[in-house]
C-alpha positions in Angstrom: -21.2 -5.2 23.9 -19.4 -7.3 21.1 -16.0 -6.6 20.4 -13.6 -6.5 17.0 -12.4 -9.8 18.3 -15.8 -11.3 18.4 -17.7 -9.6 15.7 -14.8 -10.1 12.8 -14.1 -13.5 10.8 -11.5 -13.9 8.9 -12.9 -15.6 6.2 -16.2 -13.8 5.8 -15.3 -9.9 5.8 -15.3 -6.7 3.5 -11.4 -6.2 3.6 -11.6 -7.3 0.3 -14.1 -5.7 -1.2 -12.9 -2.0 0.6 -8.8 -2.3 -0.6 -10.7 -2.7 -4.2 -12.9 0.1 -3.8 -9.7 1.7 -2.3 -7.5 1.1 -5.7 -10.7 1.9 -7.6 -10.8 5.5 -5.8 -7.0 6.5 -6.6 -7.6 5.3 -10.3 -10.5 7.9 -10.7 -8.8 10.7 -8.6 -5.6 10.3 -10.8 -8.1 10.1 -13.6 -9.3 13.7 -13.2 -5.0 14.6 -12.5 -4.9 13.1 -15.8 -7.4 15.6 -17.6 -6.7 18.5 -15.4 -3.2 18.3 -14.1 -5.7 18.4 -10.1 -7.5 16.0 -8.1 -10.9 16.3 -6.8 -10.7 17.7 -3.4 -12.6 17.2 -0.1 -11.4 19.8 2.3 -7.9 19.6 2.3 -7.2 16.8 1.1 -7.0 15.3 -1.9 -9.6 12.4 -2.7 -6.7 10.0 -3.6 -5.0 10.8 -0.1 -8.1 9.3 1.8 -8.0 6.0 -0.4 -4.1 5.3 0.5 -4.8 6.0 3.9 -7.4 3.6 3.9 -4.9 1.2 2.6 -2.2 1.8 5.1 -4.6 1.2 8.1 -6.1 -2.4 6.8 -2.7 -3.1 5.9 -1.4 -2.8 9.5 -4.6 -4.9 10.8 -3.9 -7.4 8.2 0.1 -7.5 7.9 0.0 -7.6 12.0 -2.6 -11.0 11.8 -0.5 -12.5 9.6 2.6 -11.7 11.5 1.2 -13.7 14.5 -0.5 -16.4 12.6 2.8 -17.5 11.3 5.1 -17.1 14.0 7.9 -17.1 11.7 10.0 -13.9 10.6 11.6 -15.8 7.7 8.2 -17.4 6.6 6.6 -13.9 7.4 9.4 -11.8 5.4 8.6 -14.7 2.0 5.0 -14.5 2.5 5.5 -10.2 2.0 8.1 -10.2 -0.7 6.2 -12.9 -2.9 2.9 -10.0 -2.0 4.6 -7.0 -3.4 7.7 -7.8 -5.3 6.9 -10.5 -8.6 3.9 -8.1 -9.5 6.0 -5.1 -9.2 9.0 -5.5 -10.9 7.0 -7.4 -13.9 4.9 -3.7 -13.6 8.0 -2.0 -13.8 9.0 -3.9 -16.8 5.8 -3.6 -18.7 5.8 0.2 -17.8 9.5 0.3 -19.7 9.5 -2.2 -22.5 5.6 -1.6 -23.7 4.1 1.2 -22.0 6.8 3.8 -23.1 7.4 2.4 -26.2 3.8 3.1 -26.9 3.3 6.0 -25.3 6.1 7.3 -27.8 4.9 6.2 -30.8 1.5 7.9 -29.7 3.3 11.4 -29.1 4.8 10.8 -32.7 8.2 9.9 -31.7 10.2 6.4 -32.6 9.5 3.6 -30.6 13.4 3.3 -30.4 12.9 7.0 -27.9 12.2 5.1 -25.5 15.5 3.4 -25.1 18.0 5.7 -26.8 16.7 8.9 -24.6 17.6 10.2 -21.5 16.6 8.7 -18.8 16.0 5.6 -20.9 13.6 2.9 -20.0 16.2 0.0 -19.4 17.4 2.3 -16.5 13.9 3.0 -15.6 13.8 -0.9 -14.5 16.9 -1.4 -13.1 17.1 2.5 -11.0 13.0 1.4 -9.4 14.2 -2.1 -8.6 14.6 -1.7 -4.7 10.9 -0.5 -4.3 12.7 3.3 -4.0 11.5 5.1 -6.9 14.4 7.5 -8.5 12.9 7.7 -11.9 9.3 8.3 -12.8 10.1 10.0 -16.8 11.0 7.9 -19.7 13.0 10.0 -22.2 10.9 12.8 -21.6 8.2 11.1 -23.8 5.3 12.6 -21.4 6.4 16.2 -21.4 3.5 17.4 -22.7 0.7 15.4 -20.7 -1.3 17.2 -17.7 0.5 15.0 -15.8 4.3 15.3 -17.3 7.2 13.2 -16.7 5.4 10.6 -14.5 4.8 6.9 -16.0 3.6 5.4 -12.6 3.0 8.0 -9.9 1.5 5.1 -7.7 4.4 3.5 -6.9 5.8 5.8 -4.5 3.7 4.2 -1.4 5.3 0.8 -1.9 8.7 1.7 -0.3 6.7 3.1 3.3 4.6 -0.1 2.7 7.7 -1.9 3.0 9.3 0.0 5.8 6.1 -0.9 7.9 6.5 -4.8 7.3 10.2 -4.3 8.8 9.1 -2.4 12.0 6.3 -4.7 12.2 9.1 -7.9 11.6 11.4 -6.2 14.0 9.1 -5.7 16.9 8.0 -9.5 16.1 11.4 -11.0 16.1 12.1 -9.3 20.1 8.5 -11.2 21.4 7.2 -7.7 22.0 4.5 -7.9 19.3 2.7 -10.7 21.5 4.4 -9.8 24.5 4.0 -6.4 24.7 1.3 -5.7 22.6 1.3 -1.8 24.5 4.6 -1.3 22.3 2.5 -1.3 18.9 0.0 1.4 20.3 2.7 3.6 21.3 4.7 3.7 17.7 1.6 4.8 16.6 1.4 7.8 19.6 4.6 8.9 18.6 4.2 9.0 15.0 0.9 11.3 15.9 2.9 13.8 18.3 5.3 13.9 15.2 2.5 14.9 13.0 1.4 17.1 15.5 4.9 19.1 15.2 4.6 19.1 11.6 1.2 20.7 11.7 3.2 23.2 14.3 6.1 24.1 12.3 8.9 22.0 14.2 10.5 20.0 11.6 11.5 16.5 13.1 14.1 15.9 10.7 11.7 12.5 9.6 9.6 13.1 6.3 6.1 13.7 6.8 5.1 11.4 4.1 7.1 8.0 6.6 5.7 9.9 9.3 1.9 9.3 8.3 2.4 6.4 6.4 3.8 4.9 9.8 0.8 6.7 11.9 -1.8 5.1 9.6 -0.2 1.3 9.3 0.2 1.4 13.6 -3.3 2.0 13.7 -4.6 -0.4 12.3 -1.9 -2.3 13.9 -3.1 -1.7 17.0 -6.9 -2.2 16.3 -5.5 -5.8 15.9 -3.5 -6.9 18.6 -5.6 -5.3 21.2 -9.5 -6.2 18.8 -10.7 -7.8 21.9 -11.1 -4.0 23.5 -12.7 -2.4 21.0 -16.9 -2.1 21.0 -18.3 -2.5 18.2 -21.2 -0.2 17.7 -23.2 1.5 15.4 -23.6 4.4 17.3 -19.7 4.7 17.8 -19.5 4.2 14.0 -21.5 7.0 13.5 -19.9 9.1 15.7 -16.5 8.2 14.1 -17.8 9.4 10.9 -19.2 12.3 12.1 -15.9 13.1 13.3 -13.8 11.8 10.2 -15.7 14.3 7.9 -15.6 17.4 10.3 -11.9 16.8 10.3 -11.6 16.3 6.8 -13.9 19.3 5.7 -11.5 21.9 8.6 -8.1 20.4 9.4 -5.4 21.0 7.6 -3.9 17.7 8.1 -7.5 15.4 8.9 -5.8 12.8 10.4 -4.9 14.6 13.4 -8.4 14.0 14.6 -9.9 12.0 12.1 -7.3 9.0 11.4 -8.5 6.9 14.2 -12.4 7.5 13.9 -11.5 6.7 10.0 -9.6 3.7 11.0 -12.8 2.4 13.3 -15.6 3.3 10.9 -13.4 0.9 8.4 -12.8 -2.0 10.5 -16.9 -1.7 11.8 -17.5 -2.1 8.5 -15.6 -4.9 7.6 -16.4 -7.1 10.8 -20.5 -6.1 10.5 -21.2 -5.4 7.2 -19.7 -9.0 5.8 -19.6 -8.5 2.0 -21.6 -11.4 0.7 -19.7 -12.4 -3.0 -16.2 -14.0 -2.2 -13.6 -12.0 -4.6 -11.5 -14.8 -6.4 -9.3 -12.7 -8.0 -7.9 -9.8 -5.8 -7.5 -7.5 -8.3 -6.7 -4.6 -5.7 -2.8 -4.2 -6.3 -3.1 -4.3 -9.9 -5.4 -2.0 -9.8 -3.2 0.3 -7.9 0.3 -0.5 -9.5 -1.2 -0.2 -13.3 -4.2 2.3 -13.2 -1.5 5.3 -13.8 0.8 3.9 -16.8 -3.3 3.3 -18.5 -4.1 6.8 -18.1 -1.2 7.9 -19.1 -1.1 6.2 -22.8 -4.7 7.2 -23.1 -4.0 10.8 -22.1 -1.5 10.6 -25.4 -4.5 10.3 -27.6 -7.7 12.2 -28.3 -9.7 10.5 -25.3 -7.7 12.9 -23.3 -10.1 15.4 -24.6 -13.4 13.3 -24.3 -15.7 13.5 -21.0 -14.5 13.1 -17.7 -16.9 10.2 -17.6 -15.8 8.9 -20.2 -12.5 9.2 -19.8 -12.8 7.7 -16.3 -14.4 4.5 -17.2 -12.6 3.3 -20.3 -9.9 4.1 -17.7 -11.2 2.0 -15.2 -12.2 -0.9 -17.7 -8.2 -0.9 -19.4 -7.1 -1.3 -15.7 -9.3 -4.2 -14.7 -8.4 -6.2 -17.8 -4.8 -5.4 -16.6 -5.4 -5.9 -13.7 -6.9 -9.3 -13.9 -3.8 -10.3 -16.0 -1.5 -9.2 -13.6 -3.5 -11.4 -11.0 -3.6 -14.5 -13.0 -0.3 -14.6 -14.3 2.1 -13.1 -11.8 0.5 -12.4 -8.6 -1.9 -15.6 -7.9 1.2 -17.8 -9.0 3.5 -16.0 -6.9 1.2 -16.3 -4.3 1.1 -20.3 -4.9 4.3 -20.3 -3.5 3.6 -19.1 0.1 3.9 -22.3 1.8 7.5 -23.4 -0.1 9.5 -25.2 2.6 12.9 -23.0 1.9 12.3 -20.4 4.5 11.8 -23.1 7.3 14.8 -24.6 6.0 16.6 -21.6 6.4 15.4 -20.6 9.9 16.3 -24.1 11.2 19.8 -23.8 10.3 20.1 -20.4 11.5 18.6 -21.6 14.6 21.2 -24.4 15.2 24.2 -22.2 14.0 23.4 -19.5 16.3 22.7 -22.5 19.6 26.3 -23.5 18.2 27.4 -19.8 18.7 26.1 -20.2 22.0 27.0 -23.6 23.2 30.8 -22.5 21.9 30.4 -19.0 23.9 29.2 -20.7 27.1 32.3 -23.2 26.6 34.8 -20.7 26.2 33.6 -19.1 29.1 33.9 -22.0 31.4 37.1 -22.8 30.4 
């Protein structure tokens, strides 16, 4: 039987195509949260949870690849930061300076609200800056949405996206990750038992929220370092879904059964179902980081009252526009900049400084 290793191509996949349909599924459930103040629920869980999820498990299959393909923790920390960061903090600055100013003149206040009110929206930027997000209201301009006090609720995943890429560095810097791939496969063990005691009542002292954002990124994690054991089968991908939706219609918390037959049915899908239309713009994060502060401005006006449908897809259509602008003009420039020589640079000196450190050690020692 074929395996992941043999079955998936890098260049010819559905990755792609499923973190888009990902984005796409938040931006309809917090569609709905917009109307309602609720998202659409399947079981227990909320529709939005499954798409992050998904996101967190191809992250950890991709952000492990690219981990070993570059062999470099500097070159591996600037290829992550120039991912996440430009598109970010230009998000957070469109949320303050235009968004908000909008958004107040909508709810009848003057555009100057958003600056002279408490929190204002310079402090917005500046208090969000580290990827921790301490202030989601704007001069309590939103009050009186569904969704109150929240300019981009999406943002609060970035931070445990984050931490991942560190454990995932930190375990690369040691060897371990090619090493010892075993180490990878127990994080993600751990983080389930941890779950496990949450689901039991015995509180860890970790949050839940690092605690499955950890569980979900090791996963796919692991699919990838060990891809060469893993069948690839239809039947098992059936299975695995059977399994994902009896967990998700019963459990509590799904992922206690359902994470990993979710994480296989995904990665199945990716390797043997190769999407056929190559996505030149990845219009994914955008997607994600903007959809919110859209709904949120059109929840200030009378669409807020119109159809669901309608009020999802003039959603949806606002987002991609922003989207693709965020793509073309921050993110895919950014992104130009992956193979910029500084980080070598800076690894080679470290390098020689710390075999100085060494050579002066070993000298001292002799003497």
């Amino acid at each position: 039987m074929s395996t992941l290793r043999d079955r998936f191509d890098t260049r010819h996949n559905s990755l792609d195509i499923l973190r888009l349909s990902f984005a796409v599924v938040v931006a309809v459930a917090h569609s709905f949260a917009m109307q309602t103040g609720d998202q659409p629920v399947w079981g227990r869980s909320t529709l939005g949870d499954f798409a992050v999820d998904g996101f967190f498990i191809l992250s950890g299959f991709l952000v492990t690849r690219s981990y070993l393909k570059l062999n470099s923790p500097l070159r591996f920390t600037w290829h992550r930061f120039l991912r996440i960061m430009p598109g970010f903090w230009v998000c957070l600055v469109v949320t303050a300076l235009v968004v908000a100013p909008l958004a107040a003149l909508l709810k009848g206040y003057p555009i100057s609200q958003a600056f002279t009110g408490d929190p204002s929206a310079l402090r917005y930027i500046w208090a969000n800056s580290t990827l921790l997000i301490t202030q989601y209201d704007i001069a309590g301009i939103l009050a009186t949405n569904p969704t109150p006090d929240v300019f981009d609720g999406s943002l609060w995943t970035l931070i445990f996206e984050a931490f991942c890429y560190l454990l995932i560095g930190a375990i690369g810097v040691t060897g371990l990750l090619r090493l010892r791939p075993v180490l990878v496969p127990i994080v993600a063990t751990a983080t389930w038992l941890l779950s496990m005691g949450y689901e039991l009542g015995i509180n860890v002292g970790l949050g839940d929220d690092l605690i499955r954002m950890v569980f979900l990124f090791f996963i796919g994690a692991t699919a990838h370092l060990h891809a060469h054991r893993i069948p690839m089968s239809a039947w098992i991908a059936a299975g695995a879904v059977m399994v994902f939706i009896i967990s998700a219609a019963g459990l509590e918390n799904y992922r206690t059964l359902g994470a990993v037959p979710l994480a296989y049915a995904l990665l199945w899908f990716s390797a043997c179902f190769r999407w056929p239309l190559s996505l030149r713009a990845d219009l994914s994060y955008g997607v994600y980081i903007y959809h919110w502060p859209v709904l949120q401005v059109m929840a200030c006006t009378a669409l807020v009252s119109r159809s669901a449908a309608v009020f999802v897809l003039i959603g949806l259509l606002t987002t991609a526009g922003v989207a693709a602008a965020s793509w073309f003009l921050i993110e895919k420039p950014a992104l130009a900049r992956k193979h910029n020589a500084v980080p070598d640079q800076v690894e080679k000196a470290l390098r020689r400084a710390l075999d100085h450190t060494r050579r002066q050690v070993k000298s001292a020692g002799l003497n």
